[in-house]
NUTI-507529 format. One line per field, with one value per residue (C-alpha): residue number from 1; x, y, z. Coordinates in steps of 0.5 Angstrom, whole numbers. Each point is the difference from the previous one (the first is absolute). Example, Ala and Ser with C-alpha at 12.3 -4.5 7.8 and 13.67 -1.06 7.14 Angstrom:
// NUTI-507529
num <- 1; 2
px <- 25; 2
py <- -9; 7
pz <- 16; -2
END
This chain:
// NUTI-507529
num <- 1; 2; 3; 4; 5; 6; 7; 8; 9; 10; 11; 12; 13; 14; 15; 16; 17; 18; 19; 20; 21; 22; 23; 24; 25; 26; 27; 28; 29; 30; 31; 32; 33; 34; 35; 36; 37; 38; 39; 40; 41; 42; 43; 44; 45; 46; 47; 48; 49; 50; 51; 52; 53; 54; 55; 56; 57; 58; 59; 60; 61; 62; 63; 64; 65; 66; 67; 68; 69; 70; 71; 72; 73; 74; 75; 76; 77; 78; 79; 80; 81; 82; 83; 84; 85; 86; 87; 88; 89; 90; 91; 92; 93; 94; 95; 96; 97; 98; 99; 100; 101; 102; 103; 104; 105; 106; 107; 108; 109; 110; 111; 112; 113; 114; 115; 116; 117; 118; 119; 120; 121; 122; 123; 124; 125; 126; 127; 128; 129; 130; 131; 132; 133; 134; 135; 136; 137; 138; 139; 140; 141; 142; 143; 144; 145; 146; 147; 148; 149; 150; 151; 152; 153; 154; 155; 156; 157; 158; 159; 160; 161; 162; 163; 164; 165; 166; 167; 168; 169; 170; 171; 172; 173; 174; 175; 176; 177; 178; 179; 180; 181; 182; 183; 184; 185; 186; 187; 188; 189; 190; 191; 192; 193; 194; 195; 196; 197; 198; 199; 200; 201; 202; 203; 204; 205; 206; 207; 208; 209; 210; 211; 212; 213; 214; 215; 216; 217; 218; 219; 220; 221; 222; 223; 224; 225; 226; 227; 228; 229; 230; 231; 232; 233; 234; 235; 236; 237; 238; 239; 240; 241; 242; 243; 244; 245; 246; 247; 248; 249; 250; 251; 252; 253; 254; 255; 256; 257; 258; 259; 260; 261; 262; 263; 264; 265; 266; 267; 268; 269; 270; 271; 272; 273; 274; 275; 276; 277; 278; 279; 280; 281; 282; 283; 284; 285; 286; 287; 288; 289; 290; 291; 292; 293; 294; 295; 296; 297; 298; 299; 300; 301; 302; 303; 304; 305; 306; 307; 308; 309; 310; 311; 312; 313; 314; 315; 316; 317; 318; 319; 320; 321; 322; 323; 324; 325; 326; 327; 328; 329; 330; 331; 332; 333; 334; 335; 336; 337; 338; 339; 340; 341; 342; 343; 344; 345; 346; 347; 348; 349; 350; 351; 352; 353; 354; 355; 356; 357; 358; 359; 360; 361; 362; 363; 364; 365; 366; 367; 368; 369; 370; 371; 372; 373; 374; 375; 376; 377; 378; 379; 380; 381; 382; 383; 384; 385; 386; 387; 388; 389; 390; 391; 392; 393; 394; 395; 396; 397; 398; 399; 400; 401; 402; 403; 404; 405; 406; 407; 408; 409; 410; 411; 412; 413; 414; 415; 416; 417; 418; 419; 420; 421; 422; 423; 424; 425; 426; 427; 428; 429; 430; 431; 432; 433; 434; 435; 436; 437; 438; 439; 440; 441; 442; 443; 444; 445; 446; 447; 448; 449; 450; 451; 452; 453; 454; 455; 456; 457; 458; 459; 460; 461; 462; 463; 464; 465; 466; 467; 468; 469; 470; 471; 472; 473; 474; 475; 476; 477; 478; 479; 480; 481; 482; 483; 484; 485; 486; 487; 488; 489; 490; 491; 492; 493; 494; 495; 496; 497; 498; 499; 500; 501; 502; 503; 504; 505; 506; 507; 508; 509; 510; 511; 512; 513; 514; 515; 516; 517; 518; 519; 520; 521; 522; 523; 524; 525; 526; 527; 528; 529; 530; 531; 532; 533; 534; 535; 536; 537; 538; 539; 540; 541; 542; 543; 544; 545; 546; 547; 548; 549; 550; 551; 552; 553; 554; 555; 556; 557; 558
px <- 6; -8; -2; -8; -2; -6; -6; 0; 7; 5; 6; 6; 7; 6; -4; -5; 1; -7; 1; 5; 2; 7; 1; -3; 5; 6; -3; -2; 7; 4; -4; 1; 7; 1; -3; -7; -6; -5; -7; -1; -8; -3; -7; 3; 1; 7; 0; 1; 5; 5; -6; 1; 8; -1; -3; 4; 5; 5; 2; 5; 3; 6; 6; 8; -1; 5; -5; -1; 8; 0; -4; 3; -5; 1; -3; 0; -4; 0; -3; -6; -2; -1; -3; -4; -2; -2; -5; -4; 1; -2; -4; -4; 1; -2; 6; 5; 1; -1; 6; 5; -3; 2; 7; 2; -3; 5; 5; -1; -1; 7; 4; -4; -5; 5; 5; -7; -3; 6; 2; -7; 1; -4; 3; -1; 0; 4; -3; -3; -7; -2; -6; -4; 5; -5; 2; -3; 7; 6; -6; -5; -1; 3; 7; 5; 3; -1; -1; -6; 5; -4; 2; 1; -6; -4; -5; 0; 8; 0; -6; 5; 4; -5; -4; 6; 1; -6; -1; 7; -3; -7; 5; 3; -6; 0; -4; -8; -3; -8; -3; -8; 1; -4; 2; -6; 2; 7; -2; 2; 1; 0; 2; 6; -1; 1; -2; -6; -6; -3; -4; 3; -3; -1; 5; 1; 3; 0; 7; 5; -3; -8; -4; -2; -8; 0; -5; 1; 2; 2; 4; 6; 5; 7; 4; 6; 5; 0; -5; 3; -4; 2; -7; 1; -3; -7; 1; -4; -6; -4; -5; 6; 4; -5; -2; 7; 1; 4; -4; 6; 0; -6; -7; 2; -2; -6; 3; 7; 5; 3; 7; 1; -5; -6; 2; 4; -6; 2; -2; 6; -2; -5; 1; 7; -6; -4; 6; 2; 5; -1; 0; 4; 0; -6; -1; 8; -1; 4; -4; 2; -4; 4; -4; -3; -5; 3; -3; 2; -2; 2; -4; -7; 2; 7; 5; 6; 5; 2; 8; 1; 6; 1; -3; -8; -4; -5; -7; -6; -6; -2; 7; 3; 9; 1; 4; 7; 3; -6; 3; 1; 4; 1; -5; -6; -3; -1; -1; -6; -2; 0; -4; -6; -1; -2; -6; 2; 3; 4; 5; 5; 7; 1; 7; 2; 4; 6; -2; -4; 6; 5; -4; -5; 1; -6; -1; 1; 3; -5; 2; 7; 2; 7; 2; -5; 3; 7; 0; 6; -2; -7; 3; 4; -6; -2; 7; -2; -7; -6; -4; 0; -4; -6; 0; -1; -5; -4; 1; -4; -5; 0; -7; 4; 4; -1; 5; -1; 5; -5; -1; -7; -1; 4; -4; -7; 2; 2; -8; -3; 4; -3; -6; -3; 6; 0; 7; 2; 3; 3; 3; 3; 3; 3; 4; 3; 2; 3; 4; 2; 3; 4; 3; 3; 7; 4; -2; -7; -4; -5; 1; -1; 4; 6; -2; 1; 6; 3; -1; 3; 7; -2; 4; -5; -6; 3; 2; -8; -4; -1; -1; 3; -3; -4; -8; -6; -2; 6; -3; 7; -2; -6; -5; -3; -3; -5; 0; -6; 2; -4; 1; 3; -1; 7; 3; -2; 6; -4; -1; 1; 5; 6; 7; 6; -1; -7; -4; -7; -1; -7; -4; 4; 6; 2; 2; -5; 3; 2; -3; 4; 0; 3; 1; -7; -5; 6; 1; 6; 2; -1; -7; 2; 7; -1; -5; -3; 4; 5; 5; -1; 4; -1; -6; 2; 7; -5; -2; 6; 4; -7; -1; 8; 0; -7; 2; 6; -3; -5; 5; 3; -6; -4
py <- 14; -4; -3; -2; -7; -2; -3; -8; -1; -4; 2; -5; 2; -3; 4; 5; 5; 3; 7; 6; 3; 0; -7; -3; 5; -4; -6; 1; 3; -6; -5; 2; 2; -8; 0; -2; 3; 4; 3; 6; 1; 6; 2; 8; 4; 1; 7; -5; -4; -1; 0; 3; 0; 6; 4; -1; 3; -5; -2; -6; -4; -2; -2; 2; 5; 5; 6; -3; -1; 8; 2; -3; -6; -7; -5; -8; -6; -3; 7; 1; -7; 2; 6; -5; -5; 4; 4; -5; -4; -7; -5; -4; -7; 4; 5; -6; 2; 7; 1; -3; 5; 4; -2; 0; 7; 2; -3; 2; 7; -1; -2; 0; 5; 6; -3; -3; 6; 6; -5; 2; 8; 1; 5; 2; 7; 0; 1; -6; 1; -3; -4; -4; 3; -5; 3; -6; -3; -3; -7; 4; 1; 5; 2; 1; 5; 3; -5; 4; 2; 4; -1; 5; 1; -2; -6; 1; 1; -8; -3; 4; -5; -6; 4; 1; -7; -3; 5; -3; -7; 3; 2; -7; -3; -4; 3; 3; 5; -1; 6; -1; -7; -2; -7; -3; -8; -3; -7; -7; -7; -4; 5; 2; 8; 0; 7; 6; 2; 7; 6; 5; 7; 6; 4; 6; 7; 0; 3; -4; -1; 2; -5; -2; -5; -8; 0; -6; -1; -7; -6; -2; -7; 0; -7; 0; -6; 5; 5; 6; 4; 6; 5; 4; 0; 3; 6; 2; -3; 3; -6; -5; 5; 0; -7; -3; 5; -3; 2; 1; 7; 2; 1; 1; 7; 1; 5; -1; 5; -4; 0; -4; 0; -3; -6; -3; -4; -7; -4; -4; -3; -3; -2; -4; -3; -3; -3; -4; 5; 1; 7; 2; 6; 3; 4; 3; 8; 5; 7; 7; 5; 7; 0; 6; 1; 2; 7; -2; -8; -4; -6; 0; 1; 2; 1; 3; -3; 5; -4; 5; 1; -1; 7; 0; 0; -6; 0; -4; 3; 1; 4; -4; -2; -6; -4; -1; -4; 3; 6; 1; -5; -5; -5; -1; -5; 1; 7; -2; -6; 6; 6; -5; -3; 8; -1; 5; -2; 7; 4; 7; 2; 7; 2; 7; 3; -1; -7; -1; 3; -5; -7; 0; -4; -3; -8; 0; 1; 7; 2; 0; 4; 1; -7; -2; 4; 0; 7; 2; 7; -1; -5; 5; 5; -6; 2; 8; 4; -2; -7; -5; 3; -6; 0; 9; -3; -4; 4; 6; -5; -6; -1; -2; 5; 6; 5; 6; 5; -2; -6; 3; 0; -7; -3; 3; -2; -7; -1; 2; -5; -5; 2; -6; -2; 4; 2; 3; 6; 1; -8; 2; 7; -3; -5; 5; 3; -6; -2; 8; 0; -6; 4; 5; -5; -4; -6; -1; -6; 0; -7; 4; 5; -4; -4; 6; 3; -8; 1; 6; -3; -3; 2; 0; 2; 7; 1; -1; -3; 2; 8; 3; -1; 6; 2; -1; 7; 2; 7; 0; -8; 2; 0; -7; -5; -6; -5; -6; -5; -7; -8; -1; -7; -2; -7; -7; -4; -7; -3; -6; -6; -2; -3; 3; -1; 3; -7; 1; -4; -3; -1; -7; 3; -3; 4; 3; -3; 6; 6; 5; 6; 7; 6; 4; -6; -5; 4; 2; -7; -6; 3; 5; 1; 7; -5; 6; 6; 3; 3; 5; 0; -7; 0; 2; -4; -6; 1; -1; -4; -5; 2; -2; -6; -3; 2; -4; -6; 0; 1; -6; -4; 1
pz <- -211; 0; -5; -3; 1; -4; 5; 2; -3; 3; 1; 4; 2; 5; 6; 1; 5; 3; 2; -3; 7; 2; 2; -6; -5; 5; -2; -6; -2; 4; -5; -6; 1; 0; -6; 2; -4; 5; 0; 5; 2; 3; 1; -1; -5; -3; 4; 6; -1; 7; 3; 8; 0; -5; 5; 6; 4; -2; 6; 0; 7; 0; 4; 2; -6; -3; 1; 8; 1; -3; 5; 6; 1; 2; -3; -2; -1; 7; 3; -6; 1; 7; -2; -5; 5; 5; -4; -4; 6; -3; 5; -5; -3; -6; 0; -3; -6; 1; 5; -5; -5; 4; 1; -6; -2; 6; -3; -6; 2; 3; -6; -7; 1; -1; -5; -5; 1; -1; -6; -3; 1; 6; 5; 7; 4; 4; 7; 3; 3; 6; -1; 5; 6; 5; 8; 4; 2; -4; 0; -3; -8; -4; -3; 5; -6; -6; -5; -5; -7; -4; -7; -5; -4; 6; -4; -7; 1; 2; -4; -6; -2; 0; -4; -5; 0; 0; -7; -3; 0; -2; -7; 1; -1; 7; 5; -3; 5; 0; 3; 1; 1; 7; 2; 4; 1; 0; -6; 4; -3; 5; 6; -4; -2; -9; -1; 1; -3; 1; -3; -5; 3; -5; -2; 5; 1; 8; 2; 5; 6; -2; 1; -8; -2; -1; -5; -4; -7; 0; 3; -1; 2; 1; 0; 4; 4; 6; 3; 4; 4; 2; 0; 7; 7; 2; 2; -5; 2; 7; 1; -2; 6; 5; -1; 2; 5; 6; 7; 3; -3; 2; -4; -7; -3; -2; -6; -2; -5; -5; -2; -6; -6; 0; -5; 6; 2; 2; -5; -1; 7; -2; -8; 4; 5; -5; -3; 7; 3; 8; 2; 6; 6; -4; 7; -1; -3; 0; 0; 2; 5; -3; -6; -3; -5; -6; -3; -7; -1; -5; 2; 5; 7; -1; 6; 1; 5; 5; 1; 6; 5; 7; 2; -1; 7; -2; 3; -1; -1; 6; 1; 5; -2; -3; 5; -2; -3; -5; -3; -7; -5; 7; -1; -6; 2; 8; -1; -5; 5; 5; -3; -3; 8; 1; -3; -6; -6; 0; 4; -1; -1; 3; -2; -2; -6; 2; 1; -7; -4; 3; 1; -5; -6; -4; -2; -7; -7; -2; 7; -2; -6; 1; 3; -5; -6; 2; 1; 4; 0; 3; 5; 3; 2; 5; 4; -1; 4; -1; -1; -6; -6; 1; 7; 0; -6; 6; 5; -4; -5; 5; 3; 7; 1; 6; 0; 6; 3; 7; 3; 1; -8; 0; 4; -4; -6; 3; 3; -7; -3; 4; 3; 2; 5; 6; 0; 7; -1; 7; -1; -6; 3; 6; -5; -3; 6; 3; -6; -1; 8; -2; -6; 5; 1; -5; 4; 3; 2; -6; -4; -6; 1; 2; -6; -4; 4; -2; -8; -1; 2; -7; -5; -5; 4; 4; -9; -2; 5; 6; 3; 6; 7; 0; 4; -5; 3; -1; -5; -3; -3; -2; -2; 2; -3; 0; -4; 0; -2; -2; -1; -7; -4; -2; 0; 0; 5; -1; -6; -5; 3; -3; 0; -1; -6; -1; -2; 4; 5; 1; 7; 1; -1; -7; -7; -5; -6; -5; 5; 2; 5; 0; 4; 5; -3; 4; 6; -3; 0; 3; 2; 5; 0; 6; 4; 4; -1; -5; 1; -7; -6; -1; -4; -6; 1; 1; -6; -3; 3; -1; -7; 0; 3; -2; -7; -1; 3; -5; -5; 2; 1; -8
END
């Protein structure tokens, strides 16, 4: 679908959209179908093309939907936004145009997101996951209910009829793709945006997601009426992380797996700062304190996330419980704020068998063949003994993973894995002992297994989610496991501010004529349509509806 440029040619079209990753395809799909020409850059090779949605889960937020109504769960637009406001807890003069983003996504989640989505091929499994449960009351942040539909095909089943869409206008003649086309500047005249200029890299062979060279082969000029940018988050970039790292979270890591390949590296923050854009909620991230180190890497640093159940024990490094409401799947960000004011960057999981082969899914397309393959016969072994293939492949390769039929044994193997923090073996013995005494009745006064007794009325979660109540030291569950777990780089919450129309906006508040942004390098929309939080499934669903809204307007405007 690329196509060779000859070095210092310049090349024009209605728009040029820089970045090929989900948001961009929308985009560029949308303006093309209204019979506008489009060139599409990227930086990777072809084999990256989707960029981080290929990857993903493909975990979507919606509202009030069929798959919920069918699995016994109220929701509406009244309650989501309540959900909405309460976990980005909005409270700066900044926030105006990200809460009507996020207004209008909620709506759109409620109304056309489905219908668009299912009138272009994509399909859900058919059980809800409870993402973001929250636990600190009806005000505090989190999904009141389960609201994470994972499509059919995981990533690559949403990215798919982009993909094919954008290749159609491709054979049409309307869209050219530009692989190895790095954009180092936005062109203005007159502070109006008239196109970029770049740097063509050499050819590479790097597969998806590895990270390919930036030799420099040539340069290269693109005229166009509108500028999009829509070049992704930094998660990518650990000084960028560490350098925007709030101090409410506590002293950002020293070490950090990454989960999103290496070619998310923020650029496009500052390309649209040179260009006169304001920047917003820089501080405002999104990252998760259950990654893995992945034993089969793709990229430097790779993690996995562990997307857990409700049932793990939670410890620190120290082996002292999380307190509630930090217990698996409840509050991503307090649980990080929490674990980093320890003074460690890690913690455990102890869980057993029992546990692992209910609760434990893992972050990511290659993690999910038979979502990701549409392979029913593979889907059903997750109702059947035994853990999902890849989470057995981690529990036996992972290099964070203790396996014991002993306490004593769990609790060696957890010390060698962490030698310098002076694990309390007495602590971590007495909290699994407490927690095992609260197991013996259906009701107990431990939050967490209150919490865990509550979810199983959950259609969904007592089908696929959530293990029976049982004791950790129970022999008959064994064996046990420990799981250490680490700071995993994820998503970019603030960004590049816009209107609901998408138009950059610059630090007095008016438009940069022409320039346009989309997806993680706006926040999503607007600069930061999640504030501080997220309530999941509303990553991949930002990019789309952003891409949708901001492509549409750019068709309107060239």
């Amino acid at each position: 679908m690329t196509e060779n440029v000859t070095a210092g040619a310049t090349l024009s079209a209605d728009a040029v959209v820089v970045g090929a990753g989900l948001a961009g395809l929308v985009a560029a799909h949308e303006i093309a179908s209204a019979g506008r020409s489009v060139i599409v850059l990227d930086q990777e090779p072809p084999a990256s093309l989707g960029g981080q949605a290929w990857w993903s889960f493909g975990g979507l937020f919606l509202v009030d939907s069929p798959e919920q109504r069918r699995m016994g769960v109220r929701d509406s637009v009244d309650l989501a936004w309540s959900d909405w406001t309460a976990t980005a807890a909005f409270d700066r003069e900044d926030d105006t145009w990200p809460k009507r983003w996020a207004r209008a996504y909620v709506e759109f989640a409620a109304g056309e997101k489905r219908p668009w989505l299912r009138s272009l091929g994509v399909g859900f499994f058919p059980i809800v996951g409870w993402a973001e449960r929250g636990g600190a009351g009806p005000e505090g942040p989190g999904n009141s209910v389960p609201r994470f539909h994972v499509t059919w095909g995981t990533g690559p089943g949403v990215l798919a009829p982009f993909v094919q869409r954008v290749e159609a206008h491709v054979a049409s003649g309307r869209i050219r793709v530009l692989h190895r086309h790095r954009v180092d500047a936005v062109d203005l005249v007159a502070g109006t945006a008239v196109g970029v200029s770049g740097t063509i890299l050499e050819p590479s062979e790097a597969a998806r997601g590895q990270s390919s060279t930036r030799t420099p082969i040539g340069d290269f000029r693109v005229a166009a009426s509108a500028v999009l940018l829509t070049t992704g988050g930094i998660g990518g970039s650990p000084d960028l992380v560490r350098r925007y790292w709030p101090e409410r979270l506590g002293r950002a890591p020293r070490s950090m797996l990454s989960g999103v390949p290496a070619h998310v590296d923020g650029r496009g923050w500052g390309i649209a700062e040179r260009a006169g854009a304001r920047l917003i909620g820089t501080d405002r991230m999104w990252h998760y304190t259950e990654g893995i180190t992945n034993w089969d890497p793709v990229w430097p640093g790779h993690g996995i996330r562990i997307l857990p159940g409700p049932s793990s024990l939670w410890l620190d490094a120290l082996g002292r419980r999380l307190p509630h409401p930090y217990s698996p799947g409840f509050d991503t960000l307090g649980t990080l704020g929490h674990i980093l004011k320890t003074g460690y960057e890690h913690s455990w999981f102890v869980l057993t068998q029992k546990i692992i082969e209910k609760e434990f899914a893992l972050s990511g397309s290659e993690q999910n063949p038979d979502l990701t393959g549409k392979d029913l016969r593979l889907l059903a072994k997750r109702l059947g003994a035994g853990a999902p293939g890849p989470v057995e492949a981690f529990k036996d390769h992972g290099e964070d993973f203790v396996v014991s039929r002993t306490l004593s044994g769990l609790l060696d193997g957890m010390k060698s894995l962490s030698p310098d923090a002076p694990l309390d073996r007495r602590e971590v013995t007495r909290a699994i002992r407490d927690r095992d005494a609260q197991s013996m009745n259906p009701f107990s006064k431990d939050p967490q297994l209150a919490a865990i007794t509550s979810a199983r009325q959950y259609r969904g979660d007592r089908i696929l989610r959530v293990a029976a109540p049982h004791r950790l030291l129970d022999a008959a569950a064994g064996p046990l496991i420990a799981v250490k777990l680490h700071v995993l780089s994820r998503k970019t919450l603030g960004g590049i501010e816009t209107d609901l129309e998408g138009r950059v906006l610059s630090d007095d508040g008016t438009t940069v004529g022409g320039l346009y942004a989309a997806g993680e390098v706006a926040g999503f929309g607007g600069g930061g349509m999640h504030g501080y939080r997220a309530l999941e499934g509303t990553f991949l669903g930002g990019c789309l509806f952003s891409g949708r809204t901001v492509g549409r307007s750019v068709a309107a405007a060239v």
